[in-house]
C-alpha positions as CSV (number, residue, x, y, z in Angstrom):
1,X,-6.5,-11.0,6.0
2,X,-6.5,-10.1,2.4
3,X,-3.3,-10.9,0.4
4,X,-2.3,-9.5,-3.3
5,X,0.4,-10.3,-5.2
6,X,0.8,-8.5,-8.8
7,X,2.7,-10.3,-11.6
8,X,3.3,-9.6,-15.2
9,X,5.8,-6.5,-14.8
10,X,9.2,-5.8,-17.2
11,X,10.8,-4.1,-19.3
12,X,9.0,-2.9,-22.5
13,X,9.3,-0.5,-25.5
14,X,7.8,2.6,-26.1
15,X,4.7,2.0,-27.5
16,X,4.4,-1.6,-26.9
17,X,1.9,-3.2,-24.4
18,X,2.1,-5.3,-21.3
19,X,-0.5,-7.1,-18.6
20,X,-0.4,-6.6,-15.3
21,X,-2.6,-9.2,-12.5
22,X,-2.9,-9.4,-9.5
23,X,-4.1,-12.4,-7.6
24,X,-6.2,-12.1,-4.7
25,X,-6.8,-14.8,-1.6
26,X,-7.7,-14.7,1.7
27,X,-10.6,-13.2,2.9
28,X,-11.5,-10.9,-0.6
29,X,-15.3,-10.1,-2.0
30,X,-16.1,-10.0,-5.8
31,X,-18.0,-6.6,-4.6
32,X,-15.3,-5.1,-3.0
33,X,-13.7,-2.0,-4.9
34,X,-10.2,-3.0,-6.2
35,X,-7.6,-0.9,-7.7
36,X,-4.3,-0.1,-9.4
37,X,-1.6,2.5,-8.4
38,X,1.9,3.1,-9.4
39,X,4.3,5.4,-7.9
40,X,7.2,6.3,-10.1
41,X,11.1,7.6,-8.0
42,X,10.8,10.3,-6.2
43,X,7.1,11.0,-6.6
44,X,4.1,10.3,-4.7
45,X,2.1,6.8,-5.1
46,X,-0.5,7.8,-7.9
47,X,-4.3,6.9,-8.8
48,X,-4.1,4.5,-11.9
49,X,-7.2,3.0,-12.5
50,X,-10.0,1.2,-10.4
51,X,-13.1,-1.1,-10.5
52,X,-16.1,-0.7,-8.2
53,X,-19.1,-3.2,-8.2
54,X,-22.7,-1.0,-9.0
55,X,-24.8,-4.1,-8.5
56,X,-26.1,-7.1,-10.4
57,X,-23.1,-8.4,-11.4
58,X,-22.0,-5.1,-13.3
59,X,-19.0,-3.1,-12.6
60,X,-17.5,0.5,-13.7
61,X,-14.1,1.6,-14.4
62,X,-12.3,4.6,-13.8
63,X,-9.1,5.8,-15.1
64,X,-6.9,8.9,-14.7
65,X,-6.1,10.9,-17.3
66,X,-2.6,9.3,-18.0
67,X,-4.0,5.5,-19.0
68,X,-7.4,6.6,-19.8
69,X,-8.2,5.3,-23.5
70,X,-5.2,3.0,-23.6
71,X,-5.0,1.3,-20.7
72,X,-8.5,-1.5,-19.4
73,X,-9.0,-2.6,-15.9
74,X,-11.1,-5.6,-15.8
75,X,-11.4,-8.5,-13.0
76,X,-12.3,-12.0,-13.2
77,X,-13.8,-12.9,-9.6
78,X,-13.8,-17.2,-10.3
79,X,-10.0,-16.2,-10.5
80,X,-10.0,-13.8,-7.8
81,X,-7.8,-12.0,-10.4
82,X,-7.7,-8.8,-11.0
83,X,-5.8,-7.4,-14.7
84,X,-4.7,-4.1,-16.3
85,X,-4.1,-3.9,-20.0
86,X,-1.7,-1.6,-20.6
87,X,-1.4,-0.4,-24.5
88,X,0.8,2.2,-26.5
89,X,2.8,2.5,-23.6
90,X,4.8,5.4,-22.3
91,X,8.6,6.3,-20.7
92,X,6.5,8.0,-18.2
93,X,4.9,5.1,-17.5
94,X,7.7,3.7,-15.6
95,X,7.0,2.9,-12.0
96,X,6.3,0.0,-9.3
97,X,2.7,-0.8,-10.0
98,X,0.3,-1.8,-7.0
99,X,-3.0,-3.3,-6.7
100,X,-5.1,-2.6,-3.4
101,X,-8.7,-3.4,-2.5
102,X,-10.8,-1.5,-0.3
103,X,-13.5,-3.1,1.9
104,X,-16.2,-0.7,1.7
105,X,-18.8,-1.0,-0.5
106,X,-19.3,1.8,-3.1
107,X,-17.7,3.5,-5.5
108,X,-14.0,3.0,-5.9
109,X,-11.7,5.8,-4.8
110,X,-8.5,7.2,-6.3
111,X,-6.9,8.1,-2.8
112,X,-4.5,5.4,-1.6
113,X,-5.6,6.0,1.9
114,X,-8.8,4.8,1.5
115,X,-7.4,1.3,0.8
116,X,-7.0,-1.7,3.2
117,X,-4.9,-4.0,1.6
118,X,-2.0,-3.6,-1.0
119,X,0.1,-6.1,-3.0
120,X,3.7,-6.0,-2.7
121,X,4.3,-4.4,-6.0
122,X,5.9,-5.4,-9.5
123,X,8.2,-3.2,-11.8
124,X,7.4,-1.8,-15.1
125,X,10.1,0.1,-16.9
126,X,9.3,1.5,-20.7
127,X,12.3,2.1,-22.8
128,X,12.5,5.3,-25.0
């Protein structure tokens, strides 16, 4: 069993910036594909931003369209820790932010089906 538990959620200004981790333990692999989503009230659990291993210690980074160019994904596997950097933020940013890790090797996917574990969740509110 894999367990994740995200940290670093509050409240925050428009425009300011905030860190998110996520700590993984249990049985976790630095090549697994790990993730973030956030799902918002009333709205469906959306794709944030994810991290896939492509071999020889190298990994790439995808983003949706919302975060991409403000926000960074990054991992740090002696920590099993995983981080996103969140900058210039946005009221629409509000939502309960998740990390999951998929155990598949591969490219990362930005369907929450495809992962098998998921963190419990931590709030991030932006003010207007």
């Amino acid at each position: 069993q894999v367990q994740l538990v995200e940290s670093g959620g509050g409240l925050v200004q428009a425009g300011g910036s905030l860190r998110l981790s996520c700590a993984a333990s249990g049985r976790t692999f630095s090549n697994y594909a790990m993730a973030w989503f956030r799902q918002a009230p009333g709205k469906d659990r959306e794709f944030v931003a994810a991290v896939s291993w492509i071999g020889s210690n190298r990994y790439s980074a995808d983003y949706a369209d919302s975060v991409k160019g403000r926000s960074t994904i990054s991992r740090v596997n002696a920590k099993n820790t995983l981080y996103l950097q969140m900058n210039r933020m946005k009221p629409e940013d509000t939502a309960v932010y998740y990390c999951a890790e998929d155990q598949r090797f591969g490219k990362a996917s930005v369907y929450s089906d495809d992962y098998d574990f998921w963190g419990q969740g931590t709030q991030v509110t932006v003010s207007s």
